[in-house]
Structure formats: structure tokens, C-alpha cells
matplotlib code that plots the C-alpha trace (Angstrom):
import matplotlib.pyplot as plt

x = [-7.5, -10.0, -9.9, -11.8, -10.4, -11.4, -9.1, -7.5, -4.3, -3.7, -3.8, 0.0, 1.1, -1.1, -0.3, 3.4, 4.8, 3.6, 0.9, -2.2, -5.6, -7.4, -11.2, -13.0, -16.3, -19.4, -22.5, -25.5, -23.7, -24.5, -21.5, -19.1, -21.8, -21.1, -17.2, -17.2, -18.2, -15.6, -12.8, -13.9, -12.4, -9.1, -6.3, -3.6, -3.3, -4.8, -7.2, -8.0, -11.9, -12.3, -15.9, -15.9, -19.0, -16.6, -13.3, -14.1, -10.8, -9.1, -11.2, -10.4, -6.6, -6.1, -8.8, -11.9, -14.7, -16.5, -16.9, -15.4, -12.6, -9.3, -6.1, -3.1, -0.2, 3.4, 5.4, 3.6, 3.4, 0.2, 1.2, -2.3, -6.1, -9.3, -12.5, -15.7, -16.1, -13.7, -13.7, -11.4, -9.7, -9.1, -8.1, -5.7, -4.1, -3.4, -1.7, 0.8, 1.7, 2.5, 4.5, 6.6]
y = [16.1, 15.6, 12.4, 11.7, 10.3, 6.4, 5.7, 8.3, 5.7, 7.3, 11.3, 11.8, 10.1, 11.9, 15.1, 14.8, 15.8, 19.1, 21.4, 19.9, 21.6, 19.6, 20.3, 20.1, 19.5, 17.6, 16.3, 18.6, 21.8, 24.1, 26.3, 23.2, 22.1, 25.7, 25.0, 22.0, 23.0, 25.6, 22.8, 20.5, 23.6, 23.7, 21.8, 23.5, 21.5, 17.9, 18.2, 16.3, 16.0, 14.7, 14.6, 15.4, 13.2, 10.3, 11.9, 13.5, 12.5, 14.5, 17.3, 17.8, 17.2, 20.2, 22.2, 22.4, 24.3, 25.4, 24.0, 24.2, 24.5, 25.1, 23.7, 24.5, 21.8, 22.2, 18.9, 17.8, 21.3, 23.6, 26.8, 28.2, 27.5, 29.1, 28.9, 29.0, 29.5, 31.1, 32.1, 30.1, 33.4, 34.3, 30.2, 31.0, 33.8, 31.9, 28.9, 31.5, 32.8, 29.4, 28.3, 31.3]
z = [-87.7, -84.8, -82.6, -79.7, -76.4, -76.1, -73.3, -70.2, -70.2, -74.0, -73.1, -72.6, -75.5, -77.7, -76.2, -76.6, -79.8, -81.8, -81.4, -80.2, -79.4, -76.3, -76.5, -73.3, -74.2, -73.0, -75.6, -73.6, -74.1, -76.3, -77.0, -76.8, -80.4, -82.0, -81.3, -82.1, -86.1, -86.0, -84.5, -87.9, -90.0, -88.7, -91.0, -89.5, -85.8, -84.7, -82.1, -79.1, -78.3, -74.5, -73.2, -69.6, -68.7, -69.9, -68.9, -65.2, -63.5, -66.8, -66.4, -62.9, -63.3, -65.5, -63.4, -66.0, -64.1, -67.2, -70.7, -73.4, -72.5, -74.4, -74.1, -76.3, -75.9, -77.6, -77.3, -74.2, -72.6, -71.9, -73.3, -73.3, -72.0, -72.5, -71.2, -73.5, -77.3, -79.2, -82.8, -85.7, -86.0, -82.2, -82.1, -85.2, -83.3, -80.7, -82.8, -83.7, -80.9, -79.4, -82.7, -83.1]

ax = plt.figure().add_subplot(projection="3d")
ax.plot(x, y, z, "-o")
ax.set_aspect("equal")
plt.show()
């Protein structure tokens, strides 16, 4: 399922239990709209959508130079983060390598 961040107050709670993809994304950019179709695919992880232009303080916090970017969280820990797009089968790989 993909949500969208409404308010910065709500990241930690809905980072905090299970596997959850944070997208780093802003509306202008074009790769984060070619990722963006992939991340509307995947069934098998909720995932976080947080738009930089309305999120800077977030983006900053977790060091976001260059979007996307990819942040995989286990039970409110980043495990993994990539910059830039990434295909559903390279983001698949990495899904299991966190949950095994």
C-alpha cells in the first residue's frame, strides 16, 4: 500500500513496525515519476511517499542529496538506502535481503 506523508509529526510512528519502503521523491522530477509507477506494483511492503519540497527538514535529517531516494526500514530501523531509480526486481532483492 502507498501513503503519502501529510504531516512530519507522523514519520516515526509509521516507520516503526515491519518493513517499510520510504520514497524520497519530489513532483518535478522525472525519474522519481518512472519509480513512482513501479512503487504502485509492489503488494509485498507498504510504502511511504514523502515529497521533499513539502518535507525539507525530513530530507535533510536522513541526508537526501539526490532524489529518489530509497529508504528501507525494519521495525523503525534503516537497514538500507538508495539513491535514484531502481528496478521492482533490484527493489525485490533488496526486500529479501532485509527480511531474511
Amino acid at each position: 500500500m502507498v501513503r503519502y506523508l501529510e504531516k512530519e509529526s507522523d514519520f516515526e510512528d509509521l516507520v516503526e513496525k515491519g518493513v517499510i519502503l520510504v520514497d524520497f521523491f519530489a513532483e518535478w522530477c522525472g525519474p522519481c515519476k518512472m519509480l513512482s509507477s513501479v512503487l504502485e506494483e509492489i503488494d509485498y511492503m507498504d510504502i511511504l511517499k514523502i515529497d521533499t519540497d513539502k518535507f525539507p527538514h525530513l530530507a535533510q535529517r536522513f541526508g537526501v542529496m539526490s532524489i529518489p531516494t530509497l529508504c528501507f526500514y525494519k521495525d523503525g530501523l534503516m537497514m538500507q538506502k538508495e539513491i535514484g531509480y531502481r528496478t521492482p526486481e533490484e527493489i525485490k532483492e533488496i526486500y529479501k535481503k532485509i527480511t531474511d
